[in-house]
C-alpha positions in Angstrom: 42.3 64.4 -163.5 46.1 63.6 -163.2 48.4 61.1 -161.9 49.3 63.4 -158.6 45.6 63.6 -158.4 45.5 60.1 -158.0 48.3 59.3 -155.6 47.3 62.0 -153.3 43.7 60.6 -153.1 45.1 57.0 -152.5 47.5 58.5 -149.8 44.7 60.8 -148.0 42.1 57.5 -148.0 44.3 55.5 -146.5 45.5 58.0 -143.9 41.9 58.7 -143.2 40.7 54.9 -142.8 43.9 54.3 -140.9 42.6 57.3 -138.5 39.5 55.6 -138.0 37.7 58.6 -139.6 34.9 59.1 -141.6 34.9 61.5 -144.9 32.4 63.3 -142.9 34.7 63.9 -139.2 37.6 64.6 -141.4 35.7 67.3 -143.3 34.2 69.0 -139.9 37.7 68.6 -138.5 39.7 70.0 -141.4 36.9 73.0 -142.3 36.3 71.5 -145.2 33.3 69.6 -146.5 32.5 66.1 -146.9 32.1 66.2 -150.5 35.9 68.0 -151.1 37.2 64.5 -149.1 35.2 62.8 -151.3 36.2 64.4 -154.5 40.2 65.0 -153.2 40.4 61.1 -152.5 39.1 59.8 -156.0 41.7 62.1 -157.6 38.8 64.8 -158.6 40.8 67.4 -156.9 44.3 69.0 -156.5 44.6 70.0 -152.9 45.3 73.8 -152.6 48.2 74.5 -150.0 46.4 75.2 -146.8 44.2 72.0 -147.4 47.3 70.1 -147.4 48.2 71.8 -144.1 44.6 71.1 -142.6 44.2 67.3 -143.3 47.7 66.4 -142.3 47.1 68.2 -139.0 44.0 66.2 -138.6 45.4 63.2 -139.6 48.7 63.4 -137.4 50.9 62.7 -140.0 53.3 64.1 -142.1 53.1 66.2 -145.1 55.8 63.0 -146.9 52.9 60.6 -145.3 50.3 62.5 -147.9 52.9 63.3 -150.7 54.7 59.6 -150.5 55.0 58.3 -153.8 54.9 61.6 -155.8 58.1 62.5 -157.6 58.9 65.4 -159.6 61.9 64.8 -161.9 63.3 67.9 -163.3 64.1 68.6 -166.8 67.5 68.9 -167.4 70.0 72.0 -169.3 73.2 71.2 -170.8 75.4 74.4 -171.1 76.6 74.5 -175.1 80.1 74.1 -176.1 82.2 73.7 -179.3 82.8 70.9 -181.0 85.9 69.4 -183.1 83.6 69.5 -186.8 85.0 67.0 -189.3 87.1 68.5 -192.5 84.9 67.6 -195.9 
């Protein structure tokens, strides 16, 4: 799907397996089923906001913990200006 995809799944597997928890326990812990683990961990999936909330409460951690490694770099805007123009 995407690259955030990717790293989010990556993070949230190896939260979960760190945990000690099956896709399954997560899902029944979370609300959420089995198959959106499965699906958010091989990068199938964007997480909507509340799921974000839901599996880092089950998982302990932090919100960084699941985001870690995901960087938005933001475009940039030069204000204009006038320039010295060379005589022909």
């Amino acid at each position: 799907m995407s690259a955030i995809a990717d790293l989010f799944g990556e993070n949230l597997a190896c939260l979960r397996e760190r945990a000690g928890l099956s896709q399954e326990e997560m899902g029944i812990r979370a609300s959420l089923h089995r198959t959106e683990i499965s699906q958010l961990e091989r990068g199938l999936r964007v997480p909507r906001l509340d799921t974000i909330v839901k599996l880092r409460d089950v998982l302990g951690v932090t919100t960084d913990d699941l985001l870690a490694g995901i960087v938005w770099h933001p475009a940039t805007i030069s204000p204009g200006g006038f320039v010295k123009r060379d005589q022909d």
